[in-house]
C-alpha positions as CSV (number, residue, x, y, z in Angstrom):
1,X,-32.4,-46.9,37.2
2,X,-31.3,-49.5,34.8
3,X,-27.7,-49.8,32.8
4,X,-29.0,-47.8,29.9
5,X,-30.6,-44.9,32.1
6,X,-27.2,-44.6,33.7
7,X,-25.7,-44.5,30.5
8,X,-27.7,-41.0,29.1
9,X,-27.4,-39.6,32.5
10,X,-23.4,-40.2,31.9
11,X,-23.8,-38.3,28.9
12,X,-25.5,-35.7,29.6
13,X,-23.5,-34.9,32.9
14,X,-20.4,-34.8,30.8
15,X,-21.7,-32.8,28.0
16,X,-23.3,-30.5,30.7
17,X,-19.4,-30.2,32.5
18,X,-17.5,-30.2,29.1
19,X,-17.4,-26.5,28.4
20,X,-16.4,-25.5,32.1
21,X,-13.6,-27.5,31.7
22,X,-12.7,-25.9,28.3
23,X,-13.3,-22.8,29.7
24,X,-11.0,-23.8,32.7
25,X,-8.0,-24.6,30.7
26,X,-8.2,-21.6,28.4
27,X,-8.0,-19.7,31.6
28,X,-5.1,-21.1,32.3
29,X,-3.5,-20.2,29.1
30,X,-1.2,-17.2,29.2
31,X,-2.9,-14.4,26.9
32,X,0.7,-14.2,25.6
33,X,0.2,-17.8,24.1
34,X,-3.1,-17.2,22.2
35,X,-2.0,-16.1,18.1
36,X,-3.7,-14.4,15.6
37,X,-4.7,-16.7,12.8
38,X,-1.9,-16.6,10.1
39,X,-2.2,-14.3,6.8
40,X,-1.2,-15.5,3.7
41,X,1.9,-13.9,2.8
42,X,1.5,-10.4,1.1
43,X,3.5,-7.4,0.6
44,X,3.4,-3.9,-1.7
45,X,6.2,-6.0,-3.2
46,X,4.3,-9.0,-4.0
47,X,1.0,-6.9,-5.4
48,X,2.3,-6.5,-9.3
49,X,-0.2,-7.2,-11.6
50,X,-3.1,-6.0,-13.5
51,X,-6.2,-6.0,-11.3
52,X,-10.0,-5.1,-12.6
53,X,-13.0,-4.4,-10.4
54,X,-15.3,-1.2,-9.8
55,X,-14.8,1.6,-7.1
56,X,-18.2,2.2,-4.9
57,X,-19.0,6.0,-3.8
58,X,-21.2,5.8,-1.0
59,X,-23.5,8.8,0.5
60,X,-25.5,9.3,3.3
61,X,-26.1,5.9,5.4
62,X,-25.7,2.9,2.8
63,X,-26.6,5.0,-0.1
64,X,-24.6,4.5,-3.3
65,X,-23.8,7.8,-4.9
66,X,-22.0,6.0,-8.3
67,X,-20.1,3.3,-9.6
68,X,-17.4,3.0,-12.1
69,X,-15.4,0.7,-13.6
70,X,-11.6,0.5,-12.5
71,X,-8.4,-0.9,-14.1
72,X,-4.7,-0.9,-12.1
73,X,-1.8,-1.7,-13.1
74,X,1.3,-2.3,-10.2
75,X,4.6,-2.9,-12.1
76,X,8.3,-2.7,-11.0
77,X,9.9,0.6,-12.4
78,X,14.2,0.5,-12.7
79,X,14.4,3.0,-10.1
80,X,15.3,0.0,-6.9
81,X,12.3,-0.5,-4.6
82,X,9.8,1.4,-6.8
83,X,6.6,0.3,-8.3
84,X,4.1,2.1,-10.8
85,X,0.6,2.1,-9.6
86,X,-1.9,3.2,-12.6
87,X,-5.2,4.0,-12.2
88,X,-7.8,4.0,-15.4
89,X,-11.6,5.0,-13.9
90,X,-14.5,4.1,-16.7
91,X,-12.0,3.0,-19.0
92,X,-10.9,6.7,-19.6
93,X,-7.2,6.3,-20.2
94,X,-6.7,9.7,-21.5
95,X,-8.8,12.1,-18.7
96,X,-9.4,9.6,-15.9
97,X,-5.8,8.4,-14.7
98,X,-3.6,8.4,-11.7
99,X,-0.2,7.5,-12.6
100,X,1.8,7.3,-8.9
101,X,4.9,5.8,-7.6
102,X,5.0,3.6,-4.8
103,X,8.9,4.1,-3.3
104,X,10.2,1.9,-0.7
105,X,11.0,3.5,2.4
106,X,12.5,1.0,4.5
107,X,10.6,-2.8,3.9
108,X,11.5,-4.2,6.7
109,X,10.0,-1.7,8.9
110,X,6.8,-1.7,6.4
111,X,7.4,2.2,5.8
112,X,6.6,3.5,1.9
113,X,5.7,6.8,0.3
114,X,3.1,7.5,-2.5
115,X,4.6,10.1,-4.9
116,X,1.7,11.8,-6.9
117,X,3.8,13.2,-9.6
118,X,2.3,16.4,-8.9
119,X,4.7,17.5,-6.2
120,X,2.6,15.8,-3.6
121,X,4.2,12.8,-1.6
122,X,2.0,10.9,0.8
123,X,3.8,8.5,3.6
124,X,2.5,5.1,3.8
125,X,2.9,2.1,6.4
126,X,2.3,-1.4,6.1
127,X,0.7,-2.9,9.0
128,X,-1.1,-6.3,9.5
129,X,-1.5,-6.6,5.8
130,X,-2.2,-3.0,4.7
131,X,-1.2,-0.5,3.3
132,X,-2.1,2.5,5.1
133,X,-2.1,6.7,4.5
134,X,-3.6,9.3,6.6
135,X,-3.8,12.6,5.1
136,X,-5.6,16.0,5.0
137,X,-6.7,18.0,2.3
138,X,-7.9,21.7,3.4
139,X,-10.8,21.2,6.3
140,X,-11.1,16.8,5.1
141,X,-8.6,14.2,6.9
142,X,-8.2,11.2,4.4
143,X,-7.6,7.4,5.3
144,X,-6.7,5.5,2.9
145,X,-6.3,1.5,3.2
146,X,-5.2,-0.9,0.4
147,X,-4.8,-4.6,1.3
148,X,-4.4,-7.7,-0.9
149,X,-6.3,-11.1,0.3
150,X,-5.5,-14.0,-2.3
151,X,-6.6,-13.2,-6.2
152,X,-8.5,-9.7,-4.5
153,X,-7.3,-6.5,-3.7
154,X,-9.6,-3.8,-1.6
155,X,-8.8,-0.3,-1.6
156,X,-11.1,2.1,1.0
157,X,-11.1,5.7,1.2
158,X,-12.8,7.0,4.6
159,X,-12.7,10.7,4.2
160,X,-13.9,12.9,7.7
161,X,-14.0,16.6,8.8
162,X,-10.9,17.8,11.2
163,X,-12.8,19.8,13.5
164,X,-14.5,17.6,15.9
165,X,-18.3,17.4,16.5
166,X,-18.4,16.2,20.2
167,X,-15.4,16.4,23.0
168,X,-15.7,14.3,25.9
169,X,-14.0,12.9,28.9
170,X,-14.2,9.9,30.4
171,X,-14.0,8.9,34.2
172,X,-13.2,5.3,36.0
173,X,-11.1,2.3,35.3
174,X,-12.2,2.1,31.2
175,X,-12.1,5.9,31.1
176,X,-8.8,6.4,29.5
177,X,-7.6,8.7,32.6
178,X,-9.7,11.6,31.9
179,X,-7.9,12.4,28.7
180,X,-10.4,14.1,26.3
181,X,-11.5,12.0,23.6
182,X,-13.2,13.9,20.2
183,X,-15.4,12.2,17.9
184,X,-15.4,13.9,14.5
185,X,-17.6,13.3,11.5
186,X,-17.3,10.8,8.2
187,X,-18.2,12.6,5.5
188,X,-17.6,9.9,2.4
189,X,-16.5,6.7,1.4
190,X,-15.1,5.3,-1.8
191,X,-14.3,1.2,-2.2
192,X,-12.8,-0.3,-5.0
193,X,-12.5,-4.0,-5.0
194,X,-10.9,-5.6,-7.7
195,X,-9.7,-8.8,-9.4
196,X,-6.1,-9.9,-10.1
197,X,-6.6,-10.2,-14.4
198,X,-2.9,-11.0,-14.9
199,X,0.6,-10.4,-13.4
């Protein structure tokens, strides 16, 4: 085999042996050493602005029911901690508003609370970068997720009936001990996504 031959054979044997031995060392890692990837920094508190997109109804499968244009305003009211969150749908400002307060509950534990100004109050927790309220209204349980990535903030709305459709129970080492697990049924989804247009 001459120099060169020896040379590609080299090559190939390393290349061939490389991602054993990267798969090696990450073995050898401690789990407790391996970090999510950083978020940029974000908070209720840092989400004031005027932001402008359109909220997405979706139906059966990936069916879009309607669209509509939306406007929000977050602003700092005088009350300490609180923050005015205005909705304007289709550029109605007169009919098609949600005017709610965003109270701080305690930041540091990410714990908020939407009040309605309707007499309803919804609790909130910020966790990995959302905002986050679980609710139920009559026979629907509402989850509702708002979370701000650079110049964009998303807002979905999974909506599902309370009374599940299928119990089961599992058995063996992934079977979460035989502890019945229910499945229950989505019923809508609303998305808005929308622009930061100003602070």
């Amino acid at each position: 085999m001459t120099p060169s031959c020896h040379t590609i054979v080299g090559l190939v044997v390393a290349l061939l042996l490389m991602p054993l031995s990267v798969v090696a060392q990450s073995a050898a890692v401690p789990s407790t050493a391996v970090q999510p990837p950083r978020m940029a920094p974000s908070s209720p508190e840092a989400w004031t602005g005027t932001w402008r997109g359109v909220l997405t109804t979706y139906g059966a499968v990936d069916s879009v029911k309607f669209t509509v244009p939306v406007t929000l305003t977050i602003s700092r009211l005088p009350e300490p901690g609180a923050f005015r969150w205005r909705h304007v749908y289709a550029n109605d400002s007169t009919r098609n508003v949600k005017d709610y307060v965003l109270r701080t509950i305690d930041a540091a534990a990410g714990r908020y609370a939407t009040d309605e100004n309707n007499g309803i109050v919804l609790d909130e927790q910020f966790v990995g970068g959302m905002l986050v309220s679980v609710f139920q209204v009559g026979e629907q349980v509402i989850e509702n997720r708002t979370e701000v990535r650079g110049d964009t903030l998303v807002q979905d709305l999974l909506a599902w009936r309370r009374t599940a459709v299928r119990e089961t129970r599992g058995t063996g080492p992934n079977g979460e001990q035989g502890a019945p697990v229910s499945s229950f049924r989505v019923t809508s989804r609303q998305r808005s996504v929308l622009v930061r247009a100003g602070r």
